[in-house]
HTML snippet that shows the backbone in 3Dmol.js (N, CA, C, O; Angstrom):
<script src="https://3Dmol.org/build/3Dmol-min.js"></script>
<div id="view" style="width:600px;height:400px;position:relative"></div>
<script>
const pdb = `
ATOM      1  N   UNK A   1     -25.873   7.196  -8.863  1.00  0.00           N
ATOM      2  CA  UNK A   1     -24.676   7.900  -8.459  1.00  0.00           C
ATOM      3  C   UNK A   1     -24.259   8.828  -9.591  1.00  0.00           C
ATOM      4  O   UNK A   1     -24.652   8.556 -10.725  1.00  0.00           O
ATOM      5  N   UNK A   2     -23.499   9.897  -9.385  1.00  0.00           N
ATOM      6  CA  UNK A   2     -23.189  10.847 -10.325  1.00  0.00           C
ATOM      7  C   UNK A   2     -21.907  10.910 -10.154  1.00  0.00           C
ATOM      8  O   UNK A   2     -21.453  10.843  -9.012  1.00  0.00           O
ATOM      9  N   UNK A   3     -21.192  11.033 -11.104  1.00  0.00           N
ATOM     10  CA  UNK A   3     -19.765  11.304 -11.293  1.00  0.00           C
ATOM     11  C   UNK A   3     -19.214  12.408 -11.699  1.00  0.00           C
ATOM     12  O   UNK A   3     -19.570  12.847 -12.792  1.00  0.00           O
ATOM     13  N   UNK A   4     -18.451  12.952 -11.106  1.00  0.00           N
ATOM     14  CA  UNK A   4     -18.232  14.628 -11.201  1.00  0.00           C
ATOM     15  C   UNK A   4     -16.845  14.388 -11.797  1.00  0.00           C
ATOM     16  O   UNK A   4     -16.050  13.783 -11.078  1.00  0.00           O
ATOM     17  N   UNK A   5     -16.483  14.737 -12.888  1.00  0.00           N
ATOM     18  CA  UNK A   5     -14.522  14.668 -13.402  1.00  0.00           C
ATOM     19  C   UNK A   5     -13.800  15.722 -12.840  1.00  0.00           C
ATOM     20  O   UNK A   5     -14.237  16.825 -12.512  1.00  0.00           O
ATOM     21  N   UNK A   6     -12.460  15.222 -12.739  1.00  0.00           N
ATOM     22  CA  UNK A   6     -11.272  16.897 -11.941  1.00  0.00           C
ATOM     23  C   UNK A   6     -11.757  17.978 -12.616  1.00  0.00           C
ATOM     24  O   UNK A   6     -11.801  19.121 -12.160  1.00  0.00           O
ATOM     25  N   UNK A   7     -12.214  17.541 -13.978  1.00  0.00           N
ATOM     26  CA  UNK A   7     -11.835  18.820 -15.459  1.00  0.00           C
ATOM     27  C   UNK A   7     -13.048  19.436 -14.949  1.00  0.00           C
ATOM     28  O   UNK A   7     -12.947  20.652 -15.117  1.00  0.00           O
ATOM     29  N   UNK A   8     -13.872  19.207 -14.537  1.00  0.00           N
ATOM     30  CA  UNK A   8     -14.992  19.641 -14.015  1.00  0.00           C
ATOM     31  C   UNK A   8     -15.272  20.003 -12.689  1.00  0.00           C
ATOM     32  O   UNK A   8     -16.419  19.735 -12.330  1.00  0.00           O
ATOM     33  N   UNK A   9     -14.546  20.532 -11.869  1.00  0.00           N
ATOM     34  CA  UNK A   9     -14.332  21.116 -10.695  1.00  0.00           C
ATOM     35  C   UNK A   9     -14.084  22.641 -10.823  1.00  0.00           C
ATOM     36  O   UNK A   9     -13.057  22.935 -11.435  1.00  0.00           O
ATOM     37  N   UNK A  10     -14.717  23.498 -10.432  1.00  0.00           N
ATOM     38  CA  UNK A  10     -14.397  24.778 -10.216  1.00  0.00           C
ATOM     39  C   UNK A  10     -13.171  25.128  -9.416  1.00  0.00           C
ATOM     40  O   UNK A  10     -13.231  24.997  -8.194  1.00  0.00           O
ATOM     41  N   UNK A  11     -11.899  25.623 -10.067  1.00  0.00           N
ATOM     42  CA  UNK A  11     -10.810  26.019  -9.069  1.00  0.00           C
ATOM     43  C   UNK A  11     -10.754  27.405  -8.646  1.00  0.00           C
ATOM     44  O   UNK A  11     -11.080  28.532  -9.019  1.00  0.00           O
ATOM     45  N   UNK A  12     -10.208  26.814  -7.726  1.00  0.00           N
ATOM     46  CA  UNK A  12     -10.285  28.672  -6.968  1.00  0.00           C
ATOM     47  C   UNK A  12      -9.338  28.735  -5.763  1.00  0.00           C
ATOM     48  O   UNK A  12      -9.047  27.539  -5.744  1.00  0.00           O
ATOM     49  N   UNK A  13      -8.584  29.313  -4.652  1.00  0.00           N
ATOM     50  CA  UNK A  13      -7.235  30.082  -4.107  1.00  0.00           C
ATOM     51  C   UNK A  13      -7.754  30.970  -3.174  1.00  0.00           C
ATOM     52  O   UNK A  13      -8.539  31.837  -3.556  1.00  0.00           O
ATOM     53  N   UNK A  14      -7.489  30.900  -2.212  1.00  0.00           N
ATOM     54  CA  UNK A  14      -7.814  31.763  -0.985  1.00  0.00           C
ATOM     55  C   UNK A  14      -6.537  32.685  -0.838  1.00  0.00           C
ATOM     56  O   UNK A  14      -6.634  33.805  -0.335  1.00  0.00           O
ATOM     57  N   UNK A  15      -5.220  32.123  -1.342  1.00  0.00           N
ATOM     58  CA  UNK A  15      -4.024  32.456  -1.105  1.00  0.00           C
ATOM     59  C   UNK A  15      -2.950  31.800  -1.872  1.00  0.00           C
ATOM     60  O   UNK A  15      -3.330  30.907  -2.630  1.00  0.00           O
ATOM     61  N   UNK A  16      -1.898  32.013  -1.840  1.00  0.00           N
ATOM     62  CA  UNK A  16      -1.204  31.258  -2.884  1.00  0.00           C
ATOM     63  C   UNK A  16      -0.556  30.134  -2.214  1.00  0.00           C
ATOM     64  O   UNK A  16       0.495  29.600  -2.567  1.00  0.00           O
ATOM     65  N   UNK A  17      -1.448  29.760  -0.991  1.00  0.00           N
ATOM     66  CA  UNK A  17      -0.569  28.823   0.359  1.00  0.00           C
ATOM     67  C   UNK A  17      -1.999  27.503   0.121  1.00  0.00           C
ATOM     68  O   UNK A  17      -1.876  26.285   0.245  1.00  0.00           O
ATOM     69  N   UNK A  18      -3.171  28.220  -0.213  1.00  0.00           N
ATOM     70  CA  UNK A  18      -4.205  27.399   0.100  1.00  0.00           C
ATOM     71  C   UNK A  18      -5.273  27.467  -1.525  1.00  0.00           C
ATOM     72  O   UNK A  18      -5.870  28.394  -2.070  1.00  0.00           O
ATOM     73  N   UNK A  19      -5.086  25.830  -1.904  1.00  0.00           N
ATOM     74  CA  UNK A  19      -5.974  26.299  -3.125  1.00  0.00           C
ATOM     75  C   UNK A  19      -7.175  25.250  -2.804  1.00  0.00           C
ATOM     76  O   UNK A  19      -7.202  24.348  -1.966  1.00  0.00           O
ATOM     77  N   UNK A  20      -8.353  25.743  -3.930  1.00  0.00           N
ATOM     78  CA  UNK A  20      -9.402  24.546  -3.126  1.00  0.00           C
ATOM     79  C   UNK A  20     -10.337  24.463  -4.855  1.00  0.00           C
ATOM     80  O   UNK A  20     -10.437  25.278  -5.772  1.00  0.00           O
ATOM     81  N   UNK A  21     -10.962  22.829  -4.609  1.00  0.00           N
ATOM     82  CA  UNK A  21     -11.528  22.629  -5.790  1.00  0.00           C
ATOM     83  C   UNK A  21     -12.888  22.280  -5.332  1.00  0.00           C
ATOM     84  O   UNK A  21     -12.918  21.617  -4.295  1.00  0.00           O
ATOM     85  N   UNK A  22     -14.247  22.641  -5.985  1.00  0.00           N
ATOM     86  CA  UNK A  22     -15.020  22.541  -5.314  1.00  0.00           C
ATOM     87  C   UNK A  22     -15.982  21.869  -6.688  1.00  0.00           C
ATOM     88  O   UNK A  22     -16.150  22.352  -7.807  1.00  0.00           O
ATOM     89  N   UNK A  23     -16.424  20.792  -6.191  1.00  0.00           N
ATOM     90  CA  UNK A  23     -17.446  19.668  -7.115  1.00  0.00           C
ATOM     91  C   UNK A  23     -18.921  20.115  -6.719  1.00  0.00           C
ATOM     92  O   UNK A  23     -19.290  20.255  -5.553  1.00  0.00           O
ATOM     93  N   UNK A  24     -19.798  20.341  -7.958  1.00  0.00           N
ATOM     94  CA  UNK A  24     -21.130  20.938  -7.388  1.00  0.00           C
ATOM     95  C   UNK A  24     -22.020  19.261  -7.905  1.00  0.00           C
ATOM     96  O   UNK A  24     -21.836  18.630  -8.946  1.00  0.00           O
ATOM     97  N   UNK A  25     -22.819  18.978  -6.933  1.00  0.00           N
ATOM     98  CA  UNK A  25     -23.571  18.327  -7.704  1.00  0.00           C
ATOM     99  C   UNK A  25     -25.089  18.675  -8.122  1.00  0.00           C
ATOM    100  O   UNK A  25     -26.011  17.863  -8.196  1.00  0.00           O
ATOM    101  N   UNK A  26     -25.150  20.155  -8.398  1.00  0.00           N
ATOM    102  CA  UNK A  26     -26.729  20.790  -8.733  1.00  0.00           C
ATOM    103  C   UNK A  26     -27.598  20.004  -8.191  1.00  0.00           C
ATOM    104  O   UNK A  26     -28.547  19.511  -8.801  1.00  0.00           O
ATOM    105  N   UNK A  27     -27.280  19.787  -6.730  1.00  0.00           N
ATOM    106  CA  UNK A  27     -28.378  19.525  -5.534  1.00  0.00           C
ATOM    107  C   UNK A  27     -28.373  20.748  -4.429  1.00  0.00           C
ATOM    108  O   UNK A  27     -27.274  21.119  -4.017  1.00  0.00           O
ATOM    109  N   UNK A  28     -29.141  21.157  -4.112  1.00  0.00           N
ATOM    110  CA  UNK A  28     -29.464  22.058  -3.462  1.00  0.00           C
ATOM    111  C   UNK A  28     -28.897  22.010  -1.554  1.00  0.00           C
ATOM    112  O   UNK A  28     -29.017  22.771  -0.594  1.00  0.00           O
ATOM    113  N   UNK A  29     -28.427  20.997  -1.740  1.00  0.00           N
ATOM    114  CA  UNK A  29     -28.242  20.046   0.098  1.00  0.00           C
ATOM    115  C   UNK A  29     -26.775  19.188   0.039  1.00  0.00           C
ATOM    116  O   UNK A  29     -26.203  18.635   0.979  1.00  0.00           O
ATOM    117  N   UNK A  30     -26.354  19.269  -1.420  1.00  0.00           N
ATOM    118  CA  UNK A  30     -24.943  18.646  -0.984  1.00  0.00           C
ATOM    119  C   UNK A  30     -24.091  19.233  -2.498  1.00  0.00           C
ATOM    120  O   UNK A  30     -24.380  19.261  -3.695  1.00  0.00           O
ATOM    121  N   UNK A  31     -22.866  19.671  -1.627  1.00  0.00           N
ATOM    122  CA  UNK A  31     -21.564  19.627  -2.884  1.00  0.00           C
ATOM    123  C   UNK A  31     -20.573  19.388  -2.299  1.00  0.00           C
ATOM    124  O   UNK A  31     -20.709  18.962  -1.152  1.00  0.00           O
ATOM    125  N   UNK A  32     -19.333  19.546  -2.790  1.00  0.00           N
ATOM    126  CA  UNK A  32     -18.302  18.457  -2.055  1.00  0.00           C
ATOM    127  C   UNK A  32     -17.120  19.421  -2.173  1.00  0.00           C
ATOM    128  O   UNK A  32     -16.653  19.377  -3.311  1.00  0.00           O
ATOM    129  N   UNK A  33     -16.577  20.155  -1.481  1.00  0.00           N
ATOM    130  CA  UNK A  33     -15.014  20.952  -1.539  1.00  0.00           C
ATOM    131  C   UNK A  33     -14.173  20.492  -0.790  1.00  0.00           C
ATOM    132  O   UNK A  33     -14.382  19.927   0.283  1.00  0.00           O
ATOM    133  N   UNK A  34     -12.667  20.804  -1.550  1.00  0.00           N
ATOM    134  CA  UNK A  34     -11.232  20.035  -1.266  1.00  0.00           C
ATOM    135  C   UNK A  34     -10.552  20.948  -1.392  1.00  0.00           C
ATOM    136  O   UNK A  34     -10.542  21.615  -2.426  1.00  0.00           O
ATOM    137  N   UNK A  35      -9.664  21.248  -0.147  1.00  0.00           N
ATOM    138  CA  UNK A  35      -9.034  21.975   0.365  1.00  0.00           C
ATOM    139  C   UNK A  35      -7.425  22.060   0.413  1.00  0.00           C
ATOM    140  O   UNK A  35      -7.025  22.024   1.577  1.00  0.00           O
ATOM    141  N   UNK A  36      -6.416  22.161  -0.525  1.00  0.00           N
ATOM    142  CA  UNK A  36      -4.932  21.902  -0.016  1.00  0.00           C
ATOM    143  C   UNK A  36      -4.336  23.035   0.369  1.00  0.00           C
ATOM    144  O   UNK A  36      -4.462  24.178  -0.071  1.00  0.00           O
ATOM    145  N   UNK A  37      -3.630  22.582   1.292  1.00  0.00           N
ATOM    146  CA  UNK A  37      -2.412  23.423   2.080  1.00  0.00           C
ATOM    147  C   UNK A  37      -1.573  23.326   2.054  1.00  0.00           C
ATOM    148  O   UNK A  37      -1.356  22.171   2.421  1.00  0.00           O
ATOM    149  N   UNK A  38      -0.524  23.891   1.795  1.00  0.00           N
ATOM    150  CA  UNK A  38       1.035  23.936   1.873  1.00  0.00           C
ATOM    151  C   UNK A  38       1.490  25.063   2.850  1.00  0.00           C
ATOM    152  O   UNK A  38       0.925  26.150   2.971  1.00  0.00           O
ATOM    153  N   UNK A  39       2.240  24.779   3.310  1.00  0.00           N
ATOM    154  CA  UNK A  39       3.048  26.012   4.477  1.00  0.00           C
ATOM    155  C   UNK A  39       1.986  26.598   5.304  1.00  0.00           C
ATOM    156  O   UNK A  39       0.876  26.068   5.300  1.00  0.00           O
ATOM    157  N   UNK A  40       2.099  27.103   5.647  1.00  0.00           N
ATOM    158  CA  UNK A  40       1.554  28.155   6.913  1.00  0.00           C
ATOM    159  C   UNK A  40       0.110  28.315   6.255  1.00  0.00           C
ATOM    160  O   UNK A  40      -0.033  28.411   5.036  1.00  0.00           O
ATOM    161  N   UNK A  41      -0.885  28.334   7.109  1.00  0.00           N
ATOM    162  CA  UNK A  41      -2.370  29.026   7.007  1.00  0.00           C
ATOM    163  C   UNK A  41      -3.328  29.347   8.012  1.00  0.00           C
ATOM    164  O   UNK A  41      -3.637  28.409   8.747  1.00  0.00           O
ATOM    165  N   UNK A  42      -3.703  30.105   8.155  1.00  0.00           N
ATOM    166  CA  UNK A  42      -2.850  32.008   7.579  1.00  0.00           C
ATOM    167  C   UNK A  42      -1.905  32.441   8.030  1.00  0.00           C
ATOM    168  O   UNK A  42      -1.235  31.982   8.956  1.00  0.00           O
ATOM    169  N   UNK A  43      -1.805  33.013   7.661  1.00  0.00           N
ATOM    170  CA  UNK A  43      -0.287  33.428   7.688  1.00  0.00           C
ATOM    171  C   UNK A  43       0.416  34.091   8.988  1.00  0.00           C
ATOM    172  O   UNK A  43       1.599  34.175   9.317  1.00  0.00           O
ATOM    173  N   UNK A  44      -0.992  34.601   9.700  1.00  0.00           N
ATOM    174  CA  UNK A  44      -0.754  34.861  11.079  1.00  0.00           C
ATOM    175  C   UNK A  44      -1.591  34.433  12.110  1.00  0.00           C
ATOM    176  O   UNK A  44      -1.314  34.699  13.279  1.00  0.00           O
TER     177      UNK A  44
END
`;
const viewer = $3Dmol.createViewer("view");
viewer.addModel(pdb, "pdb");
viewer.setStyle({}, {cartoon: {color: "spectrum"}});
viewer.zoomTo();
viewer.render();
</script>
């Protein structure tokens, strides 16, 4: 098993409503992204 830390998550923002952290595990067939939302998305 491999253990990926928060500090080690790539962050990144689609919007300032939706941010998302995305864990790679340098496998070619699986990584793992987390998605939060607050308020409205999208916006229309």
């Amino acid at each position: 098993m491999k253990v990926i830390k928060h500090n080690d998550a790539l962050k990144g923002k689609n919007s300032d409503k939706c941010k998302t952290l995305e864990y790679s595990f340098m496998d070619k067939d699986i990584d793992l992204g987390i998605a939060t939302i607050s308020g409205r998305y999208p916006d229309e």
